[in-house]
C-alpha positions in Angstrom: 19.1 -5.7 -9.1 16.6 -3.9 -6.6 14.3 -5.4 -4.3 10.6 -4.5 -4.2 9.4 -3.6 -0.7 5.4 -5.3 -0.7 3.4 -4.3 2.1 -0.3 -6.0 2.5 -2.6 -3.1 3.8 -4.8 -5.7 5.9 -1.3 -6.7 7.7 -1.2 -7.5 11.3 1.6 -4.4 11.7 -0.5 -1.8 10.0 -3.7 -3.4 11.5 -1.6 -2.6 15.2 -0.5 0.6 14.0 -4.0 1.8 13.2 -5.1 0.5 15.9 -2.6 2.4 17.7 -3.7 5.8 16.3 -7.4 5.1 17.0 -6.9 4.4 20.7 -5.1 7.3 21.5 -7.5 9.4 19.2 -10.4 7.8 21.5 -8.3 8.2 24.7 -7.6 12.0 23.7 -11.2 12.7 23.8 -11.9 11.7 27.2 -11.8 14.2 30.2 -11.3 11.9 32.8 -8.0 10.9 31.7 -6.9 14.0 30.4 -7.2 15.9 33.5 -5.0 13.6 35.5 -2.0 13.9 33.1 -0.9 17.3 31.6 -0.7 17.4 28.2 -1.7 14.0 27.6 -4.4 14.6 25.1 -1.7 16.2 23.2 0.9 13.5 23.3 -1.9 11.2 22.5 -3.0 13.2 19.2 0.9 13.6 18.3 1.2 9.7 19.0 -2.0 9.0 17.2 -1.0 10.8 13.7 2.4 9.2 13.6 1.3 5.8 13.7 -1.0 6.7 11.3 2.0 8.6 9.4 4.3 5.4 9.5 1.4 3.4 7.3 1.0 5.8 4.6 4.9 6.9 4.4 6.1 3.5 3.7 5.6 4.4 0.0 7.6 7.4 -0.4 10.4 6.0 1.6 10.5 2.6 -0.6 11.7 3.8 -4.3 10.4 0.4 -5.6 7.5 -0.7 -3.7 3.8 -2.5 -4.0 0.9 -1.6 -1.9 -2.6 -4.2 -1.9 -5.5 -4.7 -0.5 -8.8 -7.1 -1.6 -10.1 -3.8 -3.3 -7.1 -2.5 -5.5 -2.7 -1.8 -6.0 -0.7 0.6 -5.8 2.9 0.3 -7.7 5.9 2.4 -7.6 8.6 1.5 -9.9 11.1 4.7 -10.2 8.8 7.0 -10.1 7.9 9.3 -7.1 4.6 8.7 -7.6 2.6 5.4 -8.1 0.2 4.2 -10.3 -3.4 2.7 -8.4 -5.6 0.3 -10.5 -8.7 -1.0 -8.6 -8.6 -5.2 -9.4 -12.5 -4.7 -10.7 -11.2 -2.2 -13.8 -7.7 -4.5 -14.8 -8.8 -6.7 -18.0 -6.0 -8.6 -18.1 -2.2 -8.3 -17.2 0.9 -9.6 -19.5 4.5 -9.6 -18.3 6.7 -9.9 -21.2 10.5 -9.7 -21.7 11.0 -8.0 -18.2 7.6 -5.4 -18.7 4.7 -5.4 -17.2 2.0 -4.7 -19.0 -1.9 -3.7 -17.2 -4.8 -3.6 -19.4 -7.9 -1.3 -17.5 -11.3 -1.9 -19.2 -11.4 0.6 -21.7 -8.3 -0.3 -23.3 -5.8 1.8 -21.2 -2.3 0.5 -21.1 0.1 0.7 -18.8 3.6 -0.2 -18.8 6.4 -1.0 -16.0 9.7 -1.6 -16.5 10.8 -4.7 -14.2 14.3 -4.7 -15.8 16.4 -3.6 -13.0 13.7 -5.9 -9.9 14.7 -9.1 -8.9 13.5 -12.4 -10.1 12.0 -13.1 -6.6 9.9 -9.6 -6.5 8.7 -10.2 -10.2 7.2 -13.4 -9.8 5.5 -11.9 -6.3 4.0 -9.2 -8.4 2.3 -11.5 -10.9 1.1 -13.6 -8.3 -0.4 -10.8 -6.2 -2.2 -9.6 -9.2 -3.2 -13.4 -10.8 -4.5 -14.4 -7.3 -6.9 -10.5 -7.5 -7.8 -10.1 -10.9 -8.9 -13.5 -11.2 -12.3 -13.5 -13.7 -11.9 -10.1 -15.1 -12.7 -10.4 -19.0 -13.7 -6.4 -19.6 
């Protein structure tokens, strides 16, 4: 049984991380203290894009992974590539003999086989996506 890694966009880490990368972005642009130190600015741009980096490569490193926000999901289940719903357009969700199934307004399906998750990941899944799509009726 695999474990699904979940990672909250609006996180403390990612909120450091970013805030990270916009420091040395901001620190990179000023002369006074690029002067002092040779090649700061460039250690600072280099330092800047990997923290950035590290927040967005979490997905492709995770085969089995769930990324939220209040505005939308992103869910990886075997594939390389995810599937993003925005939690205004889902209609309604149904999980169903180890599937999960997401209905976008305008009757698109979409189906995710949850055979091989663990209990413990599957019941996180449905709760991220009962506690955001709360009210939708398309």
């Amino acid at each position: 049984m695999r474990k699904i890694y979940f990672d909250n966009f609006q996180s403390v880490q990612n909120g450091i991380l970013l805030g990270i990368s916009i420091l040395c972005f901001i620190i990179s642009g000023i002369d006074y203290f690029t002067e002092r130190v040779e090649n700061l600015d460039r250690i600072l741009r280099v330092l800047g894009h990997l923290s950035i980096i590290l927040i967005w490569c979490k997905m492709f490193i995770f085969r089995y992974s769930v990324s939220w926000n209040k505005a939308g999901i992103n869910i990886r289940i075997k594939k390389f590539f995810g599937k993003g719903f925005s939690f205004k357009k889902i209609r309604k969700f149904q999980f169903e003999e180890n599937k999960l199934i997401i209905y976008k307004i305008g009757n698109k399906k979409y189906e995710f086989d949850l055979s091989n998750v663990e209990r413990s990941s599957q019941r996180k899944l449905i709760e991220i996506l009962d506690q955001n799509t709360v009210g939708n009726n398309g």
